[in-house]
C-alpha positions as a printed NumPy array, in Angstrom:
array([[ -3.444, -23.836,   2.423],
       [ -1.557, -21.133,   4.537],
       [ -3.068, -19.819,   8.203],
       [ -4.193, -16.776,   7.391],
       [ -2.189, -14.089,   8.799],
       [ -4.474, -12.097,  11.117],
       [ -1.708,  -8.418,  11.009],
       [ -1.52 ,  -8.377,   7.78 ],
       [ -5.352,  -8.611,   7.232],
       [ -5.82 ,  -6.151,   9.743],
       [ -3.816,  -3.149,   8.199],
       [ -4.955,  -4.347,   5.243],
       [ -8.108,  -2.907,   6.717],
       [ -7.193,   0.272,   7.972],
       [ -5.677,   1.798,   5.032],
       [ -9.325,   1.176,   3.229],
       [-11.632,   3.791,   2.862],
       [-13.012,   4.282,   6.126],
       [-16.528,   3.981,   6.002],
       [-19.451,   2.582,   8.528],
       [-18.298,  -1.015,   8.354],
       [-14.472,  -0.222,   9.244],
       [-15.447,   1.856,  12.317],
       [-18.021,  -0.908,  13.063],
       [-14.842,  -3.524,  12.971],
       [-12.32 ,  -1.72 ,  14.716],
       [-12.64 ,  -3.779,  17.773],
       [-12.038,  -6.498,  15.713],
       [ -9.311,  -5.183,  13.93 ],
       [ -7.318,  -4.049,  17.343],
       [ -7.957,  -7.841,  18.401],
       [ -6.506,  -9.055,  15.641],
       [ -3.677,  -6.771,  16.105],
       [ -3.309,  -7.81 ,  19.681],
       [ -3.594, -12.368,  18.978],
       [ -0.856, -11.886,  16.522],
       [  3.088, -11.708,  17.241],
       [  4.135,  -9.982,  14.097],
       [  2.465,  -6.793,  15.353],
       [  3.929,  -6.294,  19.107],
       [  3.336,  -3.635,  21.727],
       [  5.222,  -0.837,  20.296],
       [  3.702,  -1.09 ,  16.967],
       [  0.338,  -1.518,  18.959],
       [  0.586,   1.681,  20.856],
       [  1.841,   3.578,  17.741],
       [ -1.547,   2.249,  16.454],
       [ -3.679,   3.529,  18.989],
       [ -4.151,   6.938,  17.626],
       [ -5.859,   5.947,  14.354],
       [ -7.924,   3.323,  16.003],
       [ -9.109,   5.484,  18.324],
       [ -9.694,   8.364,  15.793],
       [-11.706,   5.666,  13.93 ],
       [-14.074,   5.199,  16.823],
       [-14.769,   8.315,  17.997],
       [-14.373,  11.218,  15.035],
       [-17.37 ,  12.272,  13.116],
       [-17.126,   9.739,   9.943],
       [-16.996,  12.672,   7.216],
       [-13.921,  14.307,   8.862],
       [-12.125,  10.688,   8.502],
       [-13.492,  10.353,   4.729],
       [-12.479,  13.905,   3.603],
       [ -8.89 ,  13.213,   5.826],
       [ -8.827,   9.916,   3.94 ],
       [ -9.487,  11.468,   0.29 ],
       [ -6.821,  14.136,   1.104],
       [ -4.529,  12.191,   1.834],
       [ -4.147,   9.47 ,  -0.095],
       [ -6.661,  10.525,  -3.373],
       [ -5.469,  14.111,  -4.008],
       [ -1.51 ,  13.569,  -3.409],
       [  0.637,  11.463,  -6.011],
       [  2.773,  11.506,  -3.916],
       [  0.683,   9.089,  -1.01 ],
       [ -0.423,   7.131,  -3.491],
       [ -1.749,   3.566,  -2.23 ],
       [ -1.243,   2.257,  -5.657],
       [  2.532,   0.202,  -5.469],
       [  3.043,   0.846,  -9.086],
       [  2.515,   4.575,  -8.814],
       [  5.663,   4.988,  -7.187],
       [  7.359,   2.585,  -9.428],
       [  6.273,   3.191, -13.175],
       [  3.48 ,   6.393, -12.755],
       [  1.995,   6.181, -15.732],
       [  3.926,   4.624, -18.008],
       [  3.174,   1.284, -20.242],
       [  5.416,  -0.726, -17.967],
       [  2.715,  -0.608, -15.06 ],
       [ -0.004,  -2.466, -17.393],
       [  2.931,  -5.683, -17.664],
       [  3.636,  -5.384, -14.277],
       [ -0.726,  -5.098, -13.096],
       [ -1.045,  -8.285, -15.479],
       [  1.823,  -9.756, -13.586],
       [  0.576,  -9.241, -10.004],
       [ -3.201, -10.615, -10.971],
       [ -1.891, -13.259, -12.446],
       [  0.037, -14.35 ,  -8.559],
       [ -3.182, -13.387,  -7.477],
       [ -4.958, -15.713,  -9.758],
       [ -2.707, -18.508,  -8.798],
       [ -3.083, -17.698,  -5.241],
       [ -6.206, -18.248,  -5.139],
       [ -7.362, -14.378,  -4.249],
       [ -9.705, -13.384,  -7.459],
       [-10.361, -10.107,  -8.522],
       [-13.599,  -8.034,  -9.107],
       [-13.348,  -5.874, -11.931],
       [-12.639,  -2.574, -10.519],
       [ -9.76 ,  -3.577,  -8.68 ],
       [ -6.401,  -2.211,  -9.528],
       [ -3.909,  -5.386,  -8.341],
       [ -1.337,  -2.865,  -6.844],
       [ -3.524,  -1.34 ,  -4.595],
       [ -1.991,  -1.632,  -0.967],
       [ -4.74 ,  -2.971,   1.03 ],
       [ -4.967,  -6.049,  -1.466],
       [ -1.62 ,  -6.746,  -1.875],
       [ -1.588,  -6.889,   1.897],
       [ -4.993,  -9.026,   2.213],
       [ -3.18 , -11.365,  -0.599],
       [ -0.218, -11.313,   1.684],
       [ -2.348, -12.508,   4.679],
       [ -3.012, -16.027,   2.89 ],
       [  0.734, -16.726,   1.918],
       [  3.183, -18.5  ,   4.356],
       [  4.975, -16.075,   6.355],
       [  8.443, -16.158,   4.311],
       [  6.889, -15.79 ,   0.794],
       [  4.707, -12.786,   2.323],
       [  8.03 , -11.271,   3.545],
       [  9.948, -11.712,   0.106],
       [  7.121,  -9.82 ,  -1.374],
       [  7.43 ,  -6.981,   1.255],
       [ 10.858,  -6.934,   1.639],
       [ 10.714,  -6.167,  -2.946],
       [  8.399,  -3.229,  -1.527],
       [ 10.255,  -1.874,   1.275],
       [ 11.504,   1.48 ,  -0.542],
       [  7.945,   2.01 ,  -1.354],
       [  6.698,   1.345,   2.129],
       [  9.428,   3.311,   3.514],
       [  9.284,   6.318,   1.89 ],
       [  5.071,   6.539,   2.205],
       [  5.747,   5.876,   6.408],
       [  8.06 ,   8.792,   6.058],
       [  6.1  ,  10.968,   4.105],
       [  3.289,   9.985,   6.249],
       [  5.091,  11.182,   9.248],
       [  6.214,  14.087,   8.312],
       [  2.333,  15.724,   8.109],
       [  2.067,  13.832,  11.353],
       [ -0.787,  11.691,  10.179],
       [ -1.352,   8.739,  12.17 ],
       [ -1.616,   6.278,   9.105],
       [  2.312,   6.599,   9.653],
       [  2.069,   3.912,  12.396],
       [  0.334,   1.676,   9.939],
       [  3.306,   1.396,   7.105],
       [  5.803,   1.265,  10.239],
       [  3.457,  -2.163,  11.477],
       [  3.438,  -3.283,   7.652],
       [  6.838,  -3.328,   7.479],
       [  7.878,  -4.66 ,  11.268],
       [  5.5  ,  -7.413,  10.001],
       [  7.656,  -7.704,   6.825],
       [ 10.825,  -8.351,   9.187],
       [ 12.202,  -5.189,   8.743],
       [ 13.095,  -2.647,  11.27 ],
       [ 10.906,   1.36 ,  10.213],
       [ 14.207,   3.441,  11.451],
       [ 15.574,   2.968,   8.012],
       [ 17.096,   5.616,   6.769],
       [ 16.037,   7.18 ,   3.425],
       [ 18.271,  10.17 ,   1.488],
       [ 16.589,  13.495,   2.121],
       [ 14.213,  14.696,  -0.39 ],
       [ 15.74 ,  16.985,  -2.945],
       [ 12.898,  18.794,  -4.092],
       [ 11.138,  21.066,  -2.2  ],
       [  7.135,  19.113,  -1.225],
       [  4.265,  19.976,  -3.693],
       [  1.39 ,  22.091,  -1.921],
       [ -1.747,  20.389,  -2.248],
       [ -3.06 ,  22.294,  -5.306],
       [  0.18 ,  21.315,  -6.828],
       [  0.072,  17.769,  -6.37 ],
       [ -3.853,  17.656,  -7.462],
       [ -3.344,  19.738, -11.13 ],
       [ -0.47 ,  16.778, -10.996],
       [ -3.012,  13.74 , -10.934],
       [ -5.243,  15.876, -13.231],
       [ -2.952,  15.525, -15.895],
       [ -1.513,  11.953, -15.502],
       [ -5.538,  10.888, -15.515],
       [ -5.978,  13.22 , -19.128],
       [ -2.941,  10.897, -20.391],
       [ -3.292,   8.284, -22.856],
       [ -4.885,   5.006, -20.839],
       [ -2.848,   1.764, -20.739],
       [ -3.755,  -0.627, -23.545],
       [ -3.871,  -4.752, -22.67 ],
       [ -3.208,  -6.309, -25.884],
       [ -3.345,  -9.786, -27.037],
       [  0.505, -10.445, -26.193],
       [ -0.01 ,  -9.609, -22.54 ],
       [ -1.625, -13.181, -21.431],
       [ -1.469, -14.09 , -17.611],
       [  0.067, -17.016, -18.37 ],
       [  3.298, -14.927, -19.119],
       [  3.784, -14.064, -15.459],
       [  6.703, -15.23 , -12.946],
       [  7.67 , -14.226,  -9.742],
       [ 10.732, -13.198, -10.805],
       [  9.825, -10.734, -13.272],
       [  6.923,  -9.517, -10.666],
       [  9.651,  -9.068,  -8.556],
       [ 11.647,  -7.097, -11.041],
       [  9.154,  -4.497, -11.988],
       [  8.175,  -3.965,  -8.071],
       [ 11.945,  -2.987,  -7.366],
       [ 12.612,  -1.195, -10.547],
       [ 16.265,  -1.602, -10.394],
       [ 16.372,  -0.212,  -6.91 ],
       [ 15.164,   3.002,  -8.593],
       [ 14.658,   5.538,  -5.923],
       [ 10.62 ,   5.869,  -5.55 ],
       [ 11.213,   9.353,  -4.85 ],
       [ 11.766,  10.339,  -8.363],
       [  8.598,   8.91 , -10.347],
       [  6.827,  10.818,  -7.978],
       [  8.157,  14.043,  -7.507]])
């Protein structure tokens, strides 16, 4: 059984929901952060910020920051596949996929968890070895990437966290990403936008669609999506 890798279980953490329990384990979290190598002083001190905004702003200011953020924008989405298939039947293969590594990882799911949502991909992450966690970052990077950047252009300090993610993942935040060539939604915008994906037709699981199908490999190939720039299923 792998160590279980304590920076990857911590920013697991912060990019939850914050609610009484997170602010409660912050000084656990920044310990964690602090006994583990992958995470070093840089990434630490970009960090501070949200840790500190964790313990000491009023707890509905950091929900309704949270909610706009990352609920109301497409675009922020914490859900991988968002940024890879939106809402197309290709996401439903590729959520069967990732439970299924989850499943033979060892990590089981409750049943109202999506398996591309960030903060459990990075908690599975934190009970692989260190070079199979990486290969599974490094098939996520554009994703990662272009959510840090997004993140720090509104100047929100969950930036830092994506740049630790992937500085974890072995690979260096200053990469550089093609501008954006379409002007940003404005938050109305980008909510009417989730409106209607949520009034389209839901993804059906049929009988063909058993776990056992699932490889890495393929996994792999629906994260990367041909190297298709995340940009676009998002816009």
């Amino acid at each position: 059984m792998a160590i279980e890798t304590l920076a990857f279980k911590a920013l697991s953490a912060l990019l939850t929901y914050p609610d009484a329990a997170l602010v409660a384990a912050v000084p656990e979290i920044a310990a964690a952060l602090a006994a583990d190598d992958l995470v070093d002083t840089a990434a630490r001190d970009a960090l501070a910020p949200l840790l500190e905004g964790l313990r000491t702003r009023d707890l509905y200011d950091l929900q309704a920051d949270y909610v706009e953020l990352f609920d109301r924008s497409r675009k922020l989405s914490l859900h991988l596949f968002e940024h890879v298939h939106g809402e197309s039947r290709d996401r439903g293969q590729a959520m069967v996929d990732l439970a299924a590594l989850y499943e033979g990882g060892g990590l089981n799911l409750s049943a109202n968890e999506l398996p591309d949502y960030l903060p459990l991909f990075l908690e599975y992450l934190a009970t692989r070895p260190l070079d199979e966690a990486r290969g599974l970052l490094a098939d996520t990077d554009h994703i990662l990437a272009l959510l840090e950047e997004r993140l720090g252009g509104r100047s929100s300090p969950y930036a830092a966290v994506f740049s630790a993610v992937r500085a974890a993942g072995g690979v260096a935040s200053s990469t550089a990403l093609p501008q954006e060539d379409t002007a940003p939604l404005s938050a109305a915008d980008e909510l009417k936008a989730l409106d209607a994906a949520w009034e389209e037709t839901a993804v059906a699981f049929g009988p063909g669609e058993a776990l056992g199908g699932c490889s890495v490999d393929r996994l792999r190939t629906q994260i990367r999506a041909a190297q298709r720039d995340a940009r676009l299923a998002t816009a």
